[in-house]
C-alpha positions as CSV (number, residue, x, y, z in Angstrom):
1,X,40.3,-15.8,-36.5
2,X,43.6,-16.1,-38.0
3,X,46.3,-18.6,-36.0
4,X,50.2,-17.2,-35.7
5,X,52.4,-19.7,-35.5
6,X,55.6,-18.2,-33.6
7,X,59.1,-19.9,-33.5
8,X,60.8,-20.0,-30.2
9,X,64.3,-18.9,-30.5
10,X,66.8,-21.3,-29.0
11,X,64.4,-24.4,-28.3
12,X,65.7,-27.9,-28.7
13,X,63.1,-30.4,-29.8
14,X,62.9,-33.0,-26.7
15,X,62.4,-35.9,-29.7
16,X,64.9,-35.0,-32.0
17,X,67.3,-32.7,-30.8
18,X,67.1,-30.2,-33.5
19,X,67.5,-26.6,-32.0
20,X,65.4,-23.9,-33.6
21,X,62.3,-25.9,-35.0
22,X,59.7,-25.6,-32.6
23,X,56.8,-23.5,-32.9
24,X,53.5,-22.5,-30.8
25,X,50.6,-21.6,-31.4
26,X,47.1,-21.1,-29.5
27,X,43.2,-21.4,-29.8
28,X,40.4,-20.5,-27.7
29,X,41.6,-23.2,-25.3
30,X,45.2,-24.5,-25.5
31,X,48.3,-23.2,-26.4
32,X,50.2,-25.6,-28.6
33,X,53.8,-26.9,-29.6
34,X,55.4,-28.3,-32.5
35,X,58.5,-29.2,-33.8
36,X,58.6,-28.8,-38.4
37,X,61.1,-31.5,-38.5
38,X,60.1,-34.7,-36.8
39,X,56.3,-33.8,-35.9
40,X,56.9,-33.8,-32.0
41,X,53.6,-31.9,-30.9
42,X,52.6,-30.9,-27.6
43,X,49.7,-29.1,-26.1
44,X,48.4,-27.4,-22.6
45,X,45.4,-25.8,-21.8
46,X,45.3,-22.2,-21.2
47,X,43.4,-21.9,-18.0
48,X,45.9,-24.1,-16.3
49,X,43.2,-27.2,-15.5
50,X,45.2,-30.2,-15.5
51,X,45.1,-33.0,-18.3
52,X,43.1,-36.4,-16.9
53,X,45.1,-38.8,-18.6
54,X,45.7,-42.1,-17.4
55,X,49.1,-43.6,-18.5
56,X,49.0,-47.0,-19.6
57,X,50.5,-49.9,-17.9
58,X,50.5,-53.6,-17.6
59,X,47.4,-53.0,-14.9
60,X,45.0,-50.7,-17.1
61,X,45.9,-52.2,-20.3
62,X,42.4,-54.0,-22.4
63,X,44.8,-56.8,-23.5
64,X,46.8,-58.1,-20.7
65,X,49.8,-60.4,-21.0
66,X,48.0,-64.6,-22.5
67,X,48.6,-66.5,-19.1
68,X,48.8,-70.5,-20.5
69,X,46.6,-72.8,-19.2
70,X,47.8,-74.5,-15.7
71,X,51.1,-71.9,-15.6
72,X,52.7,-71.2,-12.3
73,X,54.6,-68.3,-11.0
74,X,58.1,-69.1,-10.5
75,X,59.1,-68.6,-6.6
76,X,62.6,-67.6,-6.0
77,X,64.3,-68.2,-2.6
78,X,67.5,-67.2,-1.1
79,X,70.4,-69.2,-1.6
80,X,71.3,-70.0,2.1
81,X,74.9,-70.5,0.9
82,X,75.6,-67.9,-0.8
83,X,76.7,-65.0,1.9
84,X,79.2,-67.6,3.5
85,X,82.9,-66.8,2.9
86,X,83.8,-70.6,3.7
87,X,87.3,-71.0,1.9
């Protein structure tokens, strides 16, 4: 099976800006995009299941922030002074 790649008239690249460079394409399972000038890609899958993909944050990442030895949070409190408009 052959794959036609298609350009979508009057589509702006969401990475670069460029109108009139992205083109789609699909297989069996997913329908893809992709911009020829800064290779932005993007894909979907064609019976609509949605993608499991966990973002990554400061929580799920395998290498977490290096926490010194014997380091303590800083505590902030509210300057009592600060709302009065003594003059």
């Amino acid at each position: 099976m052959s794959i036609i790649k298609r350009f979508i008239a009057g589509a702006v690249c969401p990475r670069c800006g460029e109108m009139d460079c992205i083109r789609t394409f699909r297989d069996e399972e997913r329908e893809y995009k992709e911009c020829i000038r800064c290779d932005y890609e993007e894909s979907m899958r064609l019976d609509g299941a949605p993608e499991i993909e966990e973002l990554e944050t400061r929580v799920n990442r395998e290498n977490g922030p290096e926490i010194e030895e014997g380091a303590q949070p800083l505590l902030f409190t509210v300057n009592p002074s600060a709302g009065r408009k003594d003059h």
